[in-house]
C-alpha positions in Angstrom: 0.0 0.0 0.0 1.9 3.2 -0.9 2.2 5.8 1.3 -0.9 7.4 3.1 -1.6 11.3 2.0 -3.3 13.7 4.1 -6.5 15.1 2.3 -9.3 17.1 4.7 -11.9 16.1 2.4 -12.4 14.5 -1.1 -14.7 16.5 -2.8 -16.9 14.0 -4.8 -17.4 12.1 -1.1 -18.4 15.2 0.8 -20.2 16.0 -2.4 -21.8 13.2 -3.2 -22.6 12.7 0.3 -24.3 16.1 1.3 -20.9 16.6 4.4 -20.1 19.9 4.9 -16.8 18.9 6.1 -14.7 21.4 4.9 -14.5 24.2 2.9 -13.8 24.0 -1.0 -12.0 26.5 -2.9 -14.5 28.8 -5.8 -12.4 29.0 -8.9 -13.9 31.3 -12.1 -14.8 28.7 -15.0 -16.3 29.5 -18.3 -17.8 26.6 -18.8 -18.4 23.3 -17.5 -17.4 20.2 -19.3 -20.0 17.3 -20.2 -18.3 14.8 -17.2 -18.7 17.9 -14.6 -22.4 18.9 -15.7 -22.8 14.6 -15.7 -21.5 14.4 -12.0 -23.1 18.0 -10.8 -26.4 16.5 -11.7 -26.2 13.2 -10.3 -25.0 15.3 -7.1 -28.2 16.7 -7.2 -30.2 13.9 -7.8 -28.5 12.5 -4.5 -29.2 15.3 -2.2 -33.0 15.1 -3.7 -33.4 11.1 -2.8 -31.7 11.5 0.8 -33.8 14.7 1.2 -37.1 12.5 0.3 -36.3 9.6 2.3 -35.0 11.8 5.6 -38.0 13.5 5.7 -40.9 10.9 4.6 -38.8 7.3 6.2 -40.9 5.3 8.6 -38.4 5.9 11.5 -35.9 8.5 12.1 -33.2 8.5 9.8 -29.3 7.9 11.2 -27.0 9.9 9.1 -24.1 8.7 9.8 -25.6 5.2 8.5 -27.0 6.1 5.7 -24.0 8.0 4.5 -21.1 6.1 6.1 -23.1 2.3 5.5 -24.7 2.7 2.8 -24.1 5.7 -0.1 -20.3 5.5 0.0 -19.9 2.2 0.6 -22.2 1.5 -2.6 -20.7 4.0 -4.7 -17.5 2.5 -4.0 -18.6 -1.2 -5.1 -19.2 0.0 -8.3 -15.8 0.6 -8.6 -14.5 -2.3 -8.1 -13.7 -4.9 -4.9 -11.3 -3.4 -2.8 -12.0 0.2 -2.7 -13.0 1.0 0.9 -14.5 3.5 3.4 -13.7 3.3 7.3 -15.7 4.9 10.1 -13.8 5.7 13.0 -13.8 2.6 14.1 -12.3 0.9 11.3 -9.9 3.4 10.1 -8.7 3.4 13.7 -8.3 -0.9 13.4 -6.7 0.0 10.3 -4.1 2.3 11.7 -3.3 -0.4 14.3 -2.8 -3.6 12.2 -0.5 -1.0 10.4 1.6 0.0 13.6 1.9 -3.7 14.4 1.2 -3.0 18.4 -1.9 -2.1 20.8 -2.6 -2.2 24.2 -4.3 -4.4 26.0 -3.6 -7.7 28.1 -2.4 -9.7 24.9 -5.0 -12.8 24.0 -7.0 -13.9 21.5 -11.0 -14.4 21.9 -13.6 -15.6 20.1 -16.9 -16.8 20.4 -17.7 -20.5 21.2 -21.4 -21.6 22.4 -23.0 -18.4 22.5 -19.9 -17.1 25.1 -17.0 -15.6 24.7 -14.1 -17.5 25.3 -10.1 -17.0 25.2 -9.0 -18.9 22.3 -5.4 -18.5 23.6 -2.9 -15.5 25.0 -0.1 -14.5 23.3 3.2 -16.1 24.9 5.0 -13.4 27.2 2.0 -11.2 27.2 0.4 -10.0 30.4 -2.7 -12.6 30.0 0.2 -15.4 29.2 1.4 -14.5 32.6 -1.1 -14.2 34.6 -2.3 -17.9 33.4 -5.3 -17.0 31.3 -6.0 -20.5 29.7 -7.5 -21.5 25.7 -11.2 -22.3 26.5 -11.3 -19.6 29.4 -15.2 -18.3 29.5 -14.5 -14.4 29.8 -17.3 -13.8 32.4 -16.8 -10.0 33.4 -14.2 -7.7 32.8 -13.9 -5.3 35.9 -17.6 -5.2 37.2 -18.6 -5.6 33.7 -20.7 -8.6 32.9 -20.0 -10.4 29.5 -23.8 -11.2 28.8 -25.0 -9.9 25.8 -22.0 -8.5 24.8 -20.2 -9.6 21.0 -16.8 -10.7 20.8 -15.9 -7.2 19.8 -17.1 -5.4 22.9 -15.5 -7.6 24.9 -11.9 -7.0 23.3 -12.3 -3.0 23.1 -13.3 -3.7 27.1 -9.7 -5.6 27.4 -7.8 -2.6 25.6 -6.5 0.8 27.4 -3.8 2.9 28.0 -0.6 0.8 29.0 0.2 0.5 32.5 -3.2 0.3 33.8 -4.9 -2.7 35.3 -8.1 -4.7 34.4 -9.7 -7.7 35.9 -10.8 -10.5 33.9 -13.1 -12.9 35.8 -13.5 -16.1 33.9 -15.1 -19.9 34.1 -12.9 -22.8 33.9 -14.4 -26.1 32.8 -12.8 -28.5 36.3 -13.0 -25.1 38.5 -15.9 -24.7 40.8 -15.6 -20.9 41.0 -15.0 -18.6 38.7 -11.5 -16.8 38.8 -10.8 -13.8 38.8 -7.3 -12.1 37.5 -5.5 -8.5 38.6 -3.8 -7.5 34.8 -2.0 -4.4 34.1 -2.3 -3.9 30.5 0.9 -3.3 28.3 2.2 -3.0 24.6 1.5 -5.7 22.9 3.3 -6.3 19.6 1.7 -7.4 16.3 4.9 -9.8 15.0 4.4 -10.0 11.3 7.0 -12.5 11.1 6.0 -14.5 14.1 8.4 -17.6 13.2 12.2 -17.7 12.5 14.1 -21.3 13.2 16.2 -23.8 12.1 13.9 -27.0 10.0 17.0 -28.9 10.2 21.0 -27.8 10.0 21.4 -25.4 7.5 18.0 -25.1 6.3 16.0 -22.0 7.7 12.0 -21.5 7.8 10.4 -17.8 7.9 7.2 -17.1 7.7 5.3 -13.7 7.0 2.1 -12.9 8.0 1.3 -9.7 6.5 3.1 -6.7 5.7 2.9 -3.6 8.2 5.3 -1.0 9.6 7.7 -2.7 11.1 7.6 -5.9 8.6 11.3 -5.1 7.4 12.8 -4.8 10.7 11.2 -8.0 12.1 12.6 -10.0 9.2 16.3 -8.3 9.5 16.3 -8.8 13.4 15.0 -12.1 12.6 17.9 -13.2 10.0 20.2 -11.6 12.3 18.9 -13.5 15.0 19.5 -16.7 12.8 22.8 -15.9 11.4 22.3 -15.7 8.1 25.4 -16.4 7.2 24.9 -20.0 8.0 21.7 -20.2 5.6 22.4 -23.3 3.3 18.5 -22.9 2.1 15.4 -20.9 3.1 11.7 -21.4 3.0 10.0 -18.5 3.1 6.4 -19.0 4.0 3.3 -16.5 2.6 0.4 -18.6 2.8 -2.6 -16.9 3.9 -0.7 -13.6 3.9 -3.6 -10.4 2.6 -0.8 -8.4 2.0 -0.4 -4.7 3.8 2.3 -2.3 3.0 3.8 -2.2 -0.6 7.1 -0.1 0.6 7.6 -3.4 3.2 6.7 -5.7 0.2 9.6 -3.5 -1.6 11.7 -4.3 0.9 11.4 -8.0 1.8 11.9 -8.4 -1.6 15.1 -6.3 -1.8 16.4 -8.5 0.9 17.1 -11.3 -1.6 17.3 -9.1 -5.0 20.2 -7.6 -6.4 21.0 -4.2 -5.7 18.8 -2.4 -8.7 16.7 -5.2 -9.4 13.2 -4.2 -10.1 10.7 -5.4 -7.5 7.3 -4.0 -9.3 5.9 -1.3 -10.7 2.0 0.3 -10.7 0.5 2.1 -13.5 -2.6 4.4 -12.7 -4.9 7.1 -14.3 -3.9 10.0 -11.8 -0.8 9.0 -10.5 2.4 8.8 -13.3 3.4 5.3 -13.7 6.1 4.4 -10.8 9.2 1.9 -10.6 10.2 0.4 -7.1 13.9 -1.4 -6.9 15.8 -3.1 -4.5 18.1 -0.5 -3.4 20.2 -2.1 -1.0 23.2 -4.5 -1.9 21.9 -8.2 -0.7 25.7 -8.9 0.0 25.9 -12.1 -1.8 23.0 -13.8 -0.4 22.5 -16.6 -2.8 21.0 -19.5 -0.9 18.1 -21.5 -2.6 14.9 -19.6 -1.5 11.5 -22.0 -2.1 8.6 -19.3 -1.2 5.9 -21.3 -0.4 1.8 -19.3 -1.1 -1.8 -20.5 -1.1 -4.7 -18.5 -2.8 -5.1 -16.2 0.0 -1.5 -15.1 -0.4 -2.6 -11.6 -1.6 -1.3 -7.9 -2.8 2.2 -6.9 -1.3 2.7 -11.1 -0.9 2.3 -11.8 -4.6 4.8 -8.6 -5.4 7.7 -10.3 -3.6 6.6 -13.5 -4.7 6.2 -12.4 -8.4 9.7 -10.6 -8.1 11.1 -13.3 -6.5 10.1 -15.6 -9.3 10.4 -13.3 -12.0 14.4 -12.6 -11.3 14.4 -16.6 -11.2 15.3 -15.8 -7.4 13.2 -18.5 -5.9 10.8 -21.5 -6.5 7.4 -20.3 -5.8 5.3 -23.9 -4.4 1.6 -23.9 -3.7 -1.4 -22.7 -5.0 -2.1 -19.9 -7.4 -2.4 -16.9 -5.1 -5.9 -14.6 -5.0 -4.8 -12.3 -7.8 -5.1 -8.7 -5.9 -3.0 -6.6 -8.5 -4.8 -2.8 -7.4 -3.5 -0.3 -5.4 -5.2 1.7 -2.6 -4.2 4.5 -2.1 -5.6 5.4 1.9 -6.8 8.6 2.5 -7.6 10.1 5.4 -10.8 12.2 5.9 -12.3 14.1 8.7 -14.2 12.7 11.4 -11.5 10.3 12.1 -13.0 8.2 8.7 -10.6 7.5 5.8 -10.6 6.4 2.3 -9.3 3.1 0.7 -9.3 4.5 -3.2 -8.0 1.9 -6.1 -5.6 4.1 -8.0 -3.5 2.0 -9.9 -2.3 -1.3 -10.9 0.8 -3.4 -9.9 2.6 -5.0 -12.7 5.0 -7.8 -11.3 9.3 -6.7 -12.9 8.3 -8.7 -16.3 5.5 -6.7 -16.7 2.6 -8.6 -16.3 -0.8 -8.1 -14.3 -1.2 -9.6 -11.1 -5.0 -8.6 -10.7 -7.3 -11.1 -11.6 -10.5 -10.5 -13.8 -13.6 -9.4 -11.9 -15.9 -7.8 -14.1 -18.2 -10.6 -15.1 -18.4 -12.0 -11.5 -20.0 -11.0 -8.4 -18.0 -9.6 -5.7 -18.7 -12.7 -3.7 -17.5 -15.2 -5.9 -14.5 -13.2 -6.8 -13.7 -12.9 -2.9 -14.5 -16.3 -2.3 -12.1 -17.3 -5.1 -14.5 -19.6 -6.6 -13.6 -19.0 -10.7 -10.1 -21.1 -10.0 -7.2 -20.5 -11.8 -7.7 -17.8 -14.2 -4.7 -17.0 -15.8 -4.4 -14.4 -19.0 -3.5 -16.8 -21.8 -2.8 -13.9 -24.1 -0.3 -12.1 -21.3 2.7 -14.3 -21.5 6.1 -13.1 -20.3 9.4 -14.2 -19.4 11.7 -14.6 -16.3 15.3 -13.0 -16.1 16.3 -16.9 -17.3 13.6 -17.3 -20.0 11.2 -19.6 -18.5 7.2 -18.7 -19.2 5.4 -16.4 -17.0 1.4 -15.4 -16.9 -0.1 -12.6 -16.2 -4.0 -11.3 -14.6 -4.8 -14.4 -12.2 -2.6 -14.0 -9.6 1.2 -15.6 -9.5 1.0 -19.5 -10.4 3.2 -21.4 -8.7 6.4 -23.2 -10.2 5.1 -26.3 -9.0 2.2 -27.1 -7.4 1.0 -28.7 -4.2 -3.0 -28.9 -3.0 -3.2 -29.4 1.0 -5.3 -32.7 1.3 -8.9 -32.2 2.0 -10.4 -33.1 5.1 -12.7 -36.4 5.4 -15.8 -37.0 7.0 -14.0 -38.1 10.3 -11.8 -34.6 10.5 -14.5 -32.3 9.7 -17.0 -34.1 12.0 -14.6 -33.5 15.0 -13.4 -29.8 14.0 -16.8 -28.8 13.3 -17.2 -29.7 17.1 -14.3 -28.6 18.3 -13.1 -31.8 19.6 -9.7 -31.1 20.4 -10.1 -27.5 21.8 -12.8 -29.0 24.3 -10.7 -31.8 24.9 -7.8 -29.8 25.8 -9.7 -27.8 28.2 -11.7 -30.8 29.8 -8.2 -32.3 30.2 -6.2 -29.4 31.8 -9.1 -27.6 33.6 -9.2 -29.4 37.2 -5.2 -29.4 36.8 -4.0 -26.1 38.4 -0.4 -26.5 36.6 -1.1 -27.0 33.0 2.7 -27.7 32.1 4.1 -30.4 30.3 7.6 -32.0 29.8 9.4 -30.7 27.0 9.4 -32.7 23.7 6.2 -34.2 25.0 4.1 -36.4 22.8 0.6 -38.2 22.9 0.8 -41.5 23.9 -1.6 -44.1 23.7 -3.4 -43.7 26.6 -3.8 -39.7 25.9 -5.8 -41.0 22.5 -7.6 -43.7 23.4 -8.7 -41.1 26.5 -9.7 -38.4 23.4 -11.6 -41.3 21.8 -14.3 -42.1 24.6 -14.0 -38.2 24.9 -15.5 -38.4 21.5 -17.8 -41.0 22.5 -19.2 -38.7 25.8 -19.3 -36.0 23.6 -22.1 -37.6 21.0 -19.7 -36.7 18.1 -20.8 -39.8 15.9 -17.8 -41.7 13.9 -17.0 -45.5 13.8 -14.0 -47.3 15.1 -13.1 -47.4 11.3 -12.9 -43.9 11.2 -10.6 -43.5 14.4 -8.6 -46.2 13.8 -7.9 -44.9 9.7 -7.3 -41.4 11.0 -5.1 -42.8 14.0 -2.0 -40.6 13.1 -4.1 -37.4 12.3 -5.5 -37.3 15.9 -1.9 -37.7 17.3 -0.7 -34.9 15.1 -4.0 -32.9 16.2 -3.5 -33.2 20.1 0.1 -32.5 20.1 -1.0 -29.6 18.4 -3.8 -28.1 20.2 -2.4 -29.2 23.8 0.9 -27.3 23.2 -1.2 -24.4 23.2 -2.1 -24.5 27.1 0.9 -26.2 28.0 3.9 -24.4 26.3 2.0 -21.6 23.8 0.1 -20.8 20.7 3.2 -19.9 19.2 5.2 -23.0 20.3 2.2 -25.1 18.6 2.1 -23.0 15.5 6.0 -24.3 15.0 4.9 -27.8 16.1 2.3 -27.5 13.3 4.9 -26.3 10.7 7.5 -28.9 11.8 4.4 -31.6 11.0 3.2 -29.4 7.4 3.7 -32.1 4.2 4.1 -29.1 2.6 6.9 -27.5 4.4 8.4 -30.9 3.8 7.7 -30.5 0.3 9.2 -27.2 0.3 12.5 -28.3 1.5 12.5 -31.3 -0.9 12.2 -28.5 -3.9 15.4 -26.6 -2.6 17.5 -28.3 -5.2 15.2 -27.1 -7.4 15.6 -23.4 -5.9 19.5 -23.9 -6.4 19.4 -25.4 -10.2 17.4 -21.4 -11.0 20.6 -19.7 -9.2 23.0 -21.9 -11.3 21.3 -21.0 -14.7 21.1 -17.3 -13.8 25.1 -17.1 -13.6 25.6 -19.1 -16.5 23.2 -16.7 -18.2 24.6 -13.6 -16.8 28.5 -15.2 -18.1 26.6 -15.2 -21.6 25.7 -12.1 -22.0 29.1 -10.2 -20.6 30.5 -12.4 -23.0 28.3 -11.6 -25.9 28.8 -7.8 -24.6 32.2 -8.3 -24.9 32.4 -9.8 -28.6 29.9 -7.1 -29.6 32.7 -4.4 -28.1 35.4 -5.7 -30.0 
């Protein structure tokens, strides 16, 4: 996302909207052209339907809903998907995925049976250390009740200024009484690359989640942190990655391009077209890089994947990625609101589209993904090495790998949450939740989950448990590590256990033989330059 510009008002919006929100400036025309009669009248036609229906509506009308829900928010899906207007609220939820930090008591929570419940705090955050639990039933926060309260409400009632305290009073399945915890609230840091560590000797795994302000930073403190030096071969991991920031997409991507290289480019009606480069030396970094994406890998993830694979820099493994190839361009507006405005397109170095198609589809079906690959045929372009490129679906993968689909067993116990209630009906009466480390399931821990399963009414036959014996190891380990060690602890037990991590590491050879072919290329040509000069 390029760089945010201050703008007190945009004048169609306020316009359009009937907002005094500003002032705007008189100038002397002549005349009007046919576009400003066009939009003056339709300006008018506006004010003359909100006017009707403020005035004549069953009940009294909100403004600020019927402007800031409903006419901008419809204008702007005419556009196209991802133009956007926040109200406060949002623009302010905006600005803090941005910063990477807020303040609050650090935990995640989300509804489960009509309550709110802590679906797990983040390791060394205040709630982490208190010994808030996953499956935690937030029943008042200070001498707040819960009841009736969304998920939302809750969470805002968790946040404030850093240094002050909150008490969280909660139910715990195997506790009698409810308990009640004293937390002083702190800064609690958004890590957009969450996971840095060794897969095996030599062989490095980072993963990104999105790209915000401090994106850059995390991964060089994170490299450092490694030694890259020692890096024999990287997987760099973007699945499930919207996106964010495109001068932090610039600059991941710089991190393994040559000094100069260009990372992308974006090409819009109002703005002059614009070139982004890697303008840092990458001091001879020239491990094998597999970057691994899924078709939520999105925006500033498919630049650095696209020039990443474009500059034959890596082996991109996965699935075809969304396809989000426009620019917003975020203004903010008074009243604390601010405007997400499409004002270009991102072409990847080799000059093709990374948006995919959406104007014969609906909105939900092009969000949802559900067109599959879609591919330009007729945009065809080529690497730094020659090989075959496509433009306008999204980046398509060098090779491709399709996580296995769930079957009737998995989905049957997910969709109940059998291992998060089985994880809290096993630690709950235990008031230290600890386990050894390296621990593992053992037979008795799954053939307790399976008459858990039986309790529980969650129907399956001993077929079924006995096919899917291995999964429901790999599931507990899993999902107990949350409340014994933490959520990010399990996260990098559920990446050591990924097939397609594995798969990733087995394609580094792969990632290598594009490095080779590069030099030999680049020797060509200062040869061939060097003929030619004779």
């Amino acid at each position: 996302m390029p760089s945010r510009r201050s703008y007190f008002l945009v004048p169609l919006i306020i316009a359009a909207c009937s907002i005094a929100a500003g002032t705007f400036v008189s100038r002397n025309v002549s005349a009007a052209s046919p576009a400003e009669d066009a939009a003056s009248q339709s300006m008018k036609s506006f004010t003359a339907v909100y006017d009707v229906v403020e005035q004549n509506f069953a009940d009294k009308v909100d403004p600020d809903k019927a402007i800031y829900k409903g006419a901008v928010p419809g204008m702007l899906k005419t556009l196209d998907p991802h133009s956007n207007f926040f109200d406060p609220k949002e623009y302010a939820a905006l600005r803090e995925d941005q910063r990477g930090q807020y303040y609050g008591v650090g935990m995640q929570v989300g509804p489960r049976n009509g309550k709110t419940m802590v679906m797990w705090p983040f390791e060394n955050s205040p709630a982490w250390r208190a010994g808030l639990r996953p499956a935690d039933t937030i029943a008042m926060v200070n001498d707040k009740k819960t009841d009736g309260l969304n998920t939302t409400e809750i969470a805002d009632l968790l946040k404030g200024p850093r240094g002050t305290k909150v008490q969280v009073t909660v139910n715990r399945e195997g506790q009698a009484k409810p308990i009640t915890y004293e937390i002083t609230r702190d800064a609690i840091p958004r890590f957009s690359v969450p996971e840095a560590f060794w897969l095996k000797p030599g062989i490095a795994y980072i993963t990104i989640t999105q790209f915000s302000e401090t994106t850059s930073k995390e991964l060089e403190d994170k490299m450092k942190l490694l030694g890259e030096n020692n890096i024999k071969g990287l997987v760099l991991d973007l699945r499930g990655n919207p996106g964010g920031l495109l001068n932090e997409g610039v600059e991941v991507a710089g991190h393994f391009l040559k000094k100069n290289d260009l990372v992308v480019s974006h090409h819009g009606r109002a703005q002059p077209n614009k070139n982004y480069y890697a303008h840092v030396d990458n001091a001879g970094r020239n491990y094998p890089v597999v970057v691994v994406v899924n078709r939520s890998s999105a925006s500033a993830a498919e630049i650095v994947t696209g020039a990443m694979q474009d500059h034959d820099r890596a082996w991109v493994l996965g699935e075809t990625t969304f396809g989000k190839g426009l620019v917003q361009t975020v203004f903010p507006l008074s009243e604390n609101t601010g405007l997400a405005l499409t004002t270009a397109h991102y072409y990847t170095p080799s000059g093709r589209l990374i948006q995919r198609d959406y104007s014969s589809i609906s909105f939900l079906d092009y969000y949802y993904h559900n067109t599959g690959d879609s591919k330009n045929m007729s945009d065809v372009k080529m690497t730094d090495a020659g090989r075959t490129v496509y433009g306008g679906g999204g980046i398509t993968p060098d090779e491709k790998f399709e996580p296995a689909k769930l079957n009737k067993f998995q989905i049957q116990v997910l969709r109940n949450y059998g291992f998060f209630n089985f994880s809290s009906h096993y630690f709950g009466p235990k008031a230290d939740a600890h386990l050894p480390k390296g621990w593992e399931p053992d037979e008795a821990l799954v053939n307790e989950f399976h008459q858990y399963l039986l309790d529980s009414k969650i129907e399956f036959t001993e077929a079924d448990f006995t096919a899917n014996h291995q999964w429901v190891k790999e599931q507990l380990k899993h999902e107990m590590y949350i409340t014994a060690f933490s959520y990010e602890q399990s996260v990098r037990v559920g990446i050591e256990q990924d097939p397609e991590i594995a798969r990733a590491v087995e394609a580094l050879p792969k990632a290598t033989s594009l490095l080779e072919n590069a030099k030999k290329l680049l020797v060509q040509r200062i040869q061939q330059q060097e003929r030619v000069a004779r």
